[in-house]
C-alpha positions as CSV (number, residue, x, y, z in Angstrom):
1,X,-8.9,-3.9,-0.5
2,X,-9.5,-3.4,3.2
3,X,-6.1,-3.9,4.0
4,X,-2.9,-4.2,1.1
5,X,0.5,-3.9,2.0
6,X,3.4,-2.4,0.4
7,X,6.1,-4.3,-1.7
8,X,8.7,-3.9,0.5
9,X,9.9,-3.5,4.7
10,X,10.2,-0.3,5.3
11,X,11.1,0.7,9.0
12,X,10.3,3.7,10.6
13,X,13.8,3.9,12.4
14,X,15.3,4.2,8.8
15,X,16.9,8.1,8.1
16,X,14.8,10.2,5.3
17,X,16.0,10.0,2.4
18,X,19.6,12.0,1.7
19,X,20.5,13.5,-2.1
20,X,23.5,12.6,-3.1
21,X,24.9,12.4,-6.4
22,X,28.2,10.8,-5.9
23,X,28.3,7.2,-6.7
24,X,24.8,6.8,-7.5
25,X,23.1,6.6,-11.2
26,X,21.2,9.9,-13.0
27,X,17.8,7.7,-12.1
28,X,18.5,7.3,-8.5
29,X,19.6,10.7,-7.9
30,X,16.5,12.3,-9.4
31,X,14.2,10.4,-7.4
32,X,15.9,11.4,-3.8
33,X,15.9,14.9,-5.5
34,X,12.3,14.4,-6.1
35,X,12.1,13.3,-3.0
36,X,13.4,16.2,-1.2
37,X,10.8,17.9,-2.6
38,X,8.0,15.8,-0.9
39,X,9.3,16.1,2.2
40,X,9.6,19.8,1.8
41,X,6.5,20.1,1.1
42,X,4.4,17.7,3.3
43,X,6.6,19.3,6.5
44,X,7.8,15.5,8.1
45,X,11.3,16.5,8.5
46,X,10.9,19.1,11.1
47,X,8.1,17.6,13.0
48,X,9.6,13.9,12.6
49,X,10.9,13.4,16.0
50,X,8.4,14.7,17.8
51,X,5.8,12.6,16.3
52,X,5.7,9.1,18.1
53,X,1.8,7.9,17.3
54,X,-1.1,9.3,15.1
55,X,-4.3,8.3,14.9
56,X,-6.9,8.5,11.5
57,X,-10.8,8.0,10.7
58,X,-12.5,7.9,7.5
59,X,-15.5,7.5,5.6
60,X,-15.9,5.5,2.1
61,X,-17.9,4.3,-0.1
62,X,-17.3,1.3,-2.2
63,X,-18.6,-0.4,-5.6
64,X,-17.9,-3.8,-6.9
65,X,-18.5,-5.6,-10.3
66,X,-17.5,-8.9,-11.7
67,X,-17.0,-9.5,-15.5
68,X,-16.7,-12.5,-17.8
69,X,-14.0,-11.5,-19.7
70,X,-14.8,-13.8,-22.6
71,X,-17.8,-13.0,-23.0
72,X,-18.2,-9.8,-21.5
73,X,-20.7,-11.0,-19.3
74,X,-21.6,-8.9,-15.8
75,X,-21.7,-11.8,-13.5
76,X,-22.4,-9.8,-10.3
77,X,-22.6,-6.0,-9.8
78,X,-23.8,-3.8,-6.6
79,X,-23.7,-0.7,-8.7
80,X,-27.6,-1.4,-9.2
81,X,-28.2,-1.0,-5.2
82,X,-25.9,2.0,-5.1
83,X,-22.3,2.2,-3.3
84,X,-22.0,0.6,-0.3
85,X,-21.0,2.9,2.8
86,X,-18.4,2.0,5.6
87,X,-15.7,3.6,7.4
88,X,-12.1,2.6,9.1
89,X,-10.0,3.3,12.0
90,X,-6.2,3.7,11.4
91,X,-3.7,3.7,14.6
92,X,0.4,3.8,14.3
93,X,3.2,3.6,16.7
94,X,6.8,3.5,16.4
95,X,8.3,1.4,15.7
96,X,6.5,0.3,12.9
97,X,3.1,-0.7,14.6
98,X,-0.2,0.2,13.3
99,X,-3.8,-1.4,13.3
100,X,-6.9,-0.8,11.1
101,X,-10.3,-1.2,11.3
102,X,-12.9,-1.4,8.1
103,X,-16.3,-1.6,7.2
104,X,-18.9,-2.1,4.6
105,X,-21.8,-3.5,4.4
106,X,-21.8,-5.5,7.8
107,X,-18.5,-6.8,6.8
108,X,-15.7,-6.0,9.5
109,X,-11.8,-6.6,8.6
110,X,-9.1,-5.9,11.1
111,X,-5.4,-6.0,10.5
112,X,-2.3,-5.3,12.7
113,X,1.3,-5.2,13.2
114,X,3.2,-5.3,16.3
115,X,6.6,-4.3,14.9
116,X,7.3,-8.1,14.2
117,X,4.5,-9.7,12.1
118,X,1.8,-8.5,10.3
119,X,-1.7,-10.3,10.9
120,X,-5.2,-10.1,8.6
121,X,-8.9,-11.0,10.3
122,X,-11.2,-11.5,7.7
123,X,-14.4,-12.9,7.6
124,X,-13.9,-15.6,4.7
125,X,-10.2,-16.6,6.4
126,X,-10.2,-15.5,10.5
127,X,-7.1,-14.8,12.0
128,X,-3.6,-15.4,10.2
129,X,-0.3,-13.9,10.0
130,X,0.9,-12.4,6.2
131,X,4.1,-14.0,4.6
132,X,7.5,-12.5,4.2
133,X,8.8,-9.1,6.0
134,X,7.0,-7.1,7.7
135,X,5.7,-4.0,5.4
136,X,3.6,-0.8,5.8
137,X,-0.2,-0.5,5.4
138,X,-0.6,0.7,1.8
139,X,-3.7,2.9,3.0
140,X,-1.1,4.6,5.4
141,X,0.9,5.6,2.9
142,X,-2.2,7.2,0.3
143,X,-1.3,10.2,1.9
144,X,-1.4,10.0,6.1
145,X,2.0,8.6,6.3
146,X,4.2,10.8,3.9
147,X,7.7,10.1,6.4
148,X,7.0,6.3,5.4
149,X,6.2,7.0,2.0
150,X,8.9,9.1,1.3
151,X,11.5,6.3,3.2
152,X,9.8,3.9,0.9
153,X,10.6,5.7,-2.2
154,X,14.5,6.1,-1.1
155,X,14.8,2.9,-3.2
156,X,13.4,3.8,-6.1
157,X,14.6,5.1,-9.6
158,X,12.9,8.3,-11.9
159,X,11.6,6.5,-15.1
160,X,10.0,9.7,-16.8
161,X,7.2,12.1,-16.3
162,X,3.4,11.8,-17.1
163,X,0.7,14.4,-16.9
164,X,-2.1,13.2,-14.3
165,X,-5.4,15.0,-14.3
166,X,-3.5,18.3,-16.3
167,X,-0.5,18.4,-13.7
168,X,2.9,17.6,-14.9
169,X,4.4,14.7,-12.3
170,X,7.5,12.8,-12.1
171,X,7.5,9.0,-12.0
172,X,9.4,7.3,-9.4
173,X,9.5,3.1,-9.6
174,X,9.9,0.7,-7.2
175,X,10.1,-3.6,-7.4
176,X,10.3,-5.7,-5.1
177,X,13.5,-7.9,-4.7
178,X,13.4,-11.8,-5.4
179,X,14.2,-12.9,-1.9
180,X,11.2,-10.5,-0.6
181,X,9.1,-12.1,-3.5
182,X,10.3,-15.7,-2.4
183,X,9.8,-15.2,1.4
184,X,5.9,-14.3,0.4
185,X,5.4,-17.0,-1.9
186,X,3.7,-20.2,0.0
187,X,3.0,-23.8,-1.6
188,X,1.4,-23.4,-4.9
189,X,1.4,-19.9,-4.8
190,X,4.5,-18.0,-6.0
191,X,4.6,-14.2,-6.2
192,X,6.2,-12.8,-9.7
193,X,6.4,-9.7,-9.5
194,X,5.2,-6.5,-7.3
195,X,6.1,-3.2,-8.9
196,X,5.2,0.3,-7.3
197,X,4.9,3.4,-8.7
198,X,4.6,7.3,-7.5
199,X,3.4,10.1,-9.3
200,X,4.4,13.2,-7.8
201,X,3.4,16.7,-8.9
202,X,6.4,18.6,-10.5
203,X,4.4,22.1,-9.1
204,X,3.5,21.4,-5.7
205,X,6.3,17.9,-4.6
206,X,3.1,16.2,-3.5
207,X,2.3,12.8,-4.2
208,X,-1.0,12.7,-6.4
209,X,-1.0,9.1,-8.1
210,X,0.0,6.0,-6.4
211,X,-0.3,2.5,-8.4
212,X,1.0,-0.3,-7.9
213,X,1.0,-4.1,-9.8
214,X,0.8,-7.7,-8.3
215,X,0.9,-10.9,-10.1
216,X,0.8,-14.2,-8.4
217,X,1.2,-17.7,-10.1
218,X,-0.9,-20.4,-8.9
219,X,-0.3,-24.4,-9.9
220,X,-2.9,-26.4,-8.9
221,X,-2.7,-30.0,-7.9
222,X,-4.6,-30.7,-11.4
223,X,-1.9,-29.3,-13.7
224,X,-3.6,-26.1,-14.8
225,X,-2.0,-23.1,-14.0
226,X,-3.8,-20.0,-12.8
227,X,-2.4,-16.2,-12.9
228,X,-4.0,-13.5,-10.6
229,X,-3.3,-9.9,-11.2
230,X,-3.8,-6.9,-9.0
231,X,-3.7,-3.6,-9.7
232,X,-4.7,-0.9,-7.1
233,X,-4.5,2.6,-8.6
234,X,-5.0,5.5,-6.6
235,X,-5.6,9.3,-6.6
236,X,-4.9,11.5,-3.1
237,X,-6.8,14.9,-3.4
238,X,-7.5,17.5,-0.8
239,X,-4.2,18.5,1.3
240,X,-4.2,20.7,3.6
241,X,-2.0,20.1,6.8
242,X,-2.6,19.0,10.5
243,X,-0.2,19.8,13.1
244,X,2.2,20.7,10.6
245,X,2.0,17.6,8.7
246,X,0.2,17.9,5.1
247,X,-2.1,15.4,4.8
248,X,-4.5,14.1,2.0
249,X,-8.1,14.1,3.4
250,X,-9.4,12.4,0.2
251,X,-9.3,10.3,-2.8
252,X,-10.5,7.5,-4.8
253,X,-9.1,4.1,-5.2
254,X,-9.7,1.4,-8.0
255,X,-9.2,-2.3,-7.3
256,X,-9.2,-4.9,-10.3
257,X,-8.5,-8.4,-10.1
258,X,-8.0,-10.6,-13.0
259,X,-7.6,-13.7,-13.2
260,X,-6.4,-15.6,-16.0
261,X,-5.4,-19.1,-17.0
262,X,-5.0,-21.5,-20.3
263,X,-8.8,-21.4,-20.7
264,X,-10.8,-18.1,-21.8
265,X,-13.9,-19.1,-20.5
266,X,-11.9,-19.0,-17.0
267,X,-10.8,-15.8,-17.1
268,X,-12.5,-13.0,-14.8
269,X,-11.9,-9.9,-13.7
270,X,-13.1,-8.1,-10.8
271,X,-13.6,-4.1,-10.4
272,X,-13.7,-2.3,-7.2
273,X,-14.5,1.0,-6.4
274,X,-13.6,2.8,-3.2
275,X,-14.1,6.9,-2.8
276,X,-12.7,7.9,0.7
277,X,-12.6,11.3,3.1
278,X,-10.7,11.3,6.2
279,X,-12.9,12.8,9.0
280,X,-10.5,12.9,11.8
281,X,-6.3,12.8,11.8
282,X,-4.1,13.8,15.3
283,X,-1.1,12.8,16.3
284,X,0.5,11.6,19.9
285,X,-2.7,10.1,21.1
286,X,-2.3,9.8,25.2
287,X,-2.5,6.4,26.3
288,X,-1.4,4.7,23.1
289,X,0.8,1.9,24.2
290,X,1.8,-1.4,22.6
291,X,-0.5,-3.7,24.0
292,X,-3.3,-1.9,21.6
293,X,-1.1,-4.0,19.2
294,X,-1.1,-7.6,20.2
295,X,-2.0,-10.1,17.7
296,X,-5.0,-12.0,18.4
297,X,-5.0,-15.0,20.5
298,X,-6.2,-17.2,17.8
299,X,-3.6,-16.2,15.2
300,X,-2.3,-19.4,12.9
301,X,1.3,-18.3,12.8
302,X,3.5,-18.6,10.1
303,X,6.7,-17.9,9.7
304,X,7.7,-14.6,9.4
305,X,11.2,-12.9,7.9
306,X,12.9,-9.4,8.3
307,X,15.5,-8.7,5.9
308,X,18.6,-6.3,6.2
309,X,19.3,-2.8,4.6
310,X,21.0,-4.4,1.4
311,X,17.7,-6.5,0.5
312,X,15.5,-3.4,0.5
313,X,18.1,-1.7,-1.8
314,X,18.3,-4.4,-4.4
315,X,14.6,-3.2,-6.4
316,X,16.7,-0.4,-7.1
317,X,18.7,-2.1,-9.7
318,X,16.7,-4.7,-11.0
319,X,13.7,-2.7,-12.2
């Protein structure tokens, strides 16, 4: 939860997105009409160039439970002991750099990108680099990042509309494509599917709902085959804008992880909780410079891929 990553590279070189309707399907050209409309309204296009770092830190607090599916069972809860409080650090840089800081609970994770690979530090795993292209830091994009987010969504295809907390929204969609699914898959794990979607408010163009869905397939040297789900669901509140930009200075999250397999007694399914208010947001911090994003020394590489403009385009037609 500290630190998810979108479905798909995203670069922050890449134009905003451009309506068109010549050539391009009714669902496509809604969604950069849509689109228009967020950018509009969060203020990123006439600010975008002069914008070359920002800096964000927040407060949270954060609730995890673990069921017993089959039986319905709490195995473990910290609901009893109240939520725990932490906080995180978020720094960017173009092109496509950013690190972040979080903690709860005593618990420290760091993560980073240097504009070529992406690298996690847990404490359960240390240092090691994530598979496949390089993508954006999904907390970025819950409402600091809108000029990512709405380059992200250039992609993606209108599937309908869907009132969120009483406000009308439109629903843009967005999958990741099988060669970006195959370049993060590694030995016994293999990554089906990672779909995206974006609520945005038909009333105001902002983005209010952001959910997206991650299953990975896991055959283990006994046979048995194990499924893990992910959904991470998220509501931005509170905008109000900074330098121009509109940003989202709250929300609340929901993380559940299920896992499932051929026996019932083995499934489970894990609930977190995280509530979050940014404190602090500026941009072009002096002094930011790229060696505040160098990997750790003690990074266990792997191999890392970047794929061209036409790979990012192909979840728009196989959704």
């Amino acid at each position: 939860m500290g630190a998810p990553l979108a479905p798909v590279h995203v670069s922050s070189n890449d134009p905003l997105p451009h309506l068109s309707i010549k050539d391009t399907s009714i669902e496509t050209s809604s969604a950069h009409y849509i689109l228009q409309q967020y950018i509009a309204a969060t203020g990123v296009q006439k600010l975008q160039s002069s914008i070359k770092n920002a800096y964000a830190m927040g407060k949270l607090k954060m609730v995890a439970c673990e069921y017993e599916t089959a039986t319905r069972i709490v195995k473990s809860c910290n609901v009893s002991r109240g939520a725990e409080s932490g906080w995180f650090v978020l720094w960017q840089m173009n092109p496509d750099m950013w690190y972040v800081e979080l903690a709860v609970n005593g618990c420290k994770v760091h993560a980073g990108c240097n504009g070529n690979l992406v690298w996690r530090h847990t404490p359960w795993l240390g240092a090691h680099t994530a598979k496949g292209p390089v993508r954006p830091l999904r907390r970025a994009l819950q409402g600091l990042d809108p000029r990512t987010t709405a380059i992200m969504f250039a992609n993606a295809r209108c599937i309908g509309e869907k009132n969120i907390n009483g406000e009308d929204c439109f629903i843009l969609k967005l999958c990741a494509g099988p060669r970006t699914l195959k370049a993060r898959s590694e030995g016994p794990a293999e990554i089906i599917r990672h779909v995206l979607f974006g609520y945005f408010s038909q009333k105001t163009g902002l983005l209010v709902q952001m959910e997206d869905s991650h299953l990975t397939r896991v055959q283990s040297t006994g046979g048995d085959t194990v499924y893990w789900e992910t959904t991470i669901n998220t509501f931005l509140e509170d905008y109000h804008p900074v330098e121009g930009i509109v940003i989202a200075h709250s929300g609340h999250t929901v993380v559940t992880l299920f896992r499932f397999g051929e026996v019932a007694m083995n499934h489970t399914k894990t609930k977190m909780e995280e509530t979050w208010t940014i404190e602090e947001v500026a941009f072009n911090i002096p002094g930011l410079s790229v060696d505040c994003f160098i990997p750790p020394s003690d990074l266990s590489t792997t191999e890392t891929c970047e794929f061209p403009q036409d790979e990012r385009g192909e979840n728009a037609i196989r959704l």
